[in-house]
C-alpha positions as CSV (number, residue, x, y, z in Angstrom):
1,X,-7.0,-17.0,-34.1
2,X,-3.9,-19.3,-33.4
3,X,-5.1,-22.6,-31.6
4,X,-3.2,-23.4,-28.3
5,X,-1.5,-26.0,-27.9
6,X,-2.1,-27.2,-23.9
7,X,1.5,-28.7,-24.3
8,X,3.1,-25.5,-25.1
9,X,1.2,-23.3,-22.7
10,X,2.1,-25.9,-19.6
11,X,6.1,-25.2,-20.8
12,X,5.2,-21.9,-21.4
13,X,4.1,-21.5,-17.6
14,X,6.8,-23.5,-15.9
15,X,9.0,-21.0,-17.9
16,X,7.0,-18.0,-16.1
17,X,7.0,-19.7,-12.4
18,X,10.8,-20.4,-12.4
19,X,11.0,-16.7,-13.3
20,X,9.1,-15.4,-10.1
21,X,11.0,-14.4,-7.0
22,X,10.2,-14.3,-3.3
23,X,11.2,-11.6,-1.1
24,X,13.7,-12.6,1.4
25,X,12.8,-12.1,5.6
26,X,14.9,-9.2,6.3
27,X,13.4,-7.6,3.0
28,X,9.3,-8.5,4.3
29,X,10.2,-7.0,7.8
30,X,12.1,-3.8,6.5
31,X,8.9,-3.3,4.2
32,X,6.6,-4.1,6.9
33,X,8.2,-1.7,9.1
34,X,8.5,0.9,6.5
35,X,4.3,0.4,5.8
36,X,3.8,0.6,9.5
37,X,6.0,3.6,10.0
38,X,3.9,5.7,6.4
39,X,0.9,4.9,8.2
40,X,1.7,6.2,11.2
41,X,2.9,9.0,9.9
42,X,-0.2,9.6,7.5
43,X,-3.0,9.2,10.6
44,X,-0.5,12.1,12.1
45,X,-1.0,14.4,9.4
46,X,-4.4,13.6,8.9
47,X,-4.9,14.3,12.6
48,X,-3.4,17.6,12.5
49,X,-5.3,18.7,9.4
50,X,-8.6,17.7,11.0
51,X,-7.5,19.6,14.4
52,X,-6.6,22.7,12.1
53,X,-10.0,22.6,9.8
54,X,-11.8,22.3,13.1
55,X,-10.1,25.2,14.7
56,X,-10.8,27.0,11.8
57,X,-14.6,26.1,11.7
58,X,-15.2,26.8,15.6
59,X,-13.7,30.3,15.0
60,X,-15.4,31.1,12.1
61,X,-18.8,30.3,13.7
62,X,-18.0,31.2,17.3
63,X,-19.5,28.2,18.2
64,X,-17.5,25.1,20.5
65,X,-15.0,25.5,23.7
């Protein structure tokens, strides 16, 4: 195995760092807004499913009201 050279590596990782990017603001909030908006939209299926697997159970059973 090559031995590394703590010189090289500490170029090697400035080289990586000036590579890396940051999202901009208006690019954070649309994908805030767009995580906010899945999620919402996820508890409202999940929601229904439930209500229809429950429906389904009571009648099933006869059992609830």
């Amino acid at each position: 195995m090559a031995m590394i050279n703590p010189a090289q590596f500490v170029r090697e990782v400035i080289g990586e760092v000036k590579k890396v990017t940051f999202p901009t603001r208006k690019e954070t909030t649309v994908t805030t807004i767009m995580v906010f908006i899945m999620v919402a939209l996820a508890a409202l299926f999940f929601m229904l499913v439930d209500w229809i697997l429950s429906q389904g159970v009571q009648l099933l059973l006869g059992v609830g009201g």
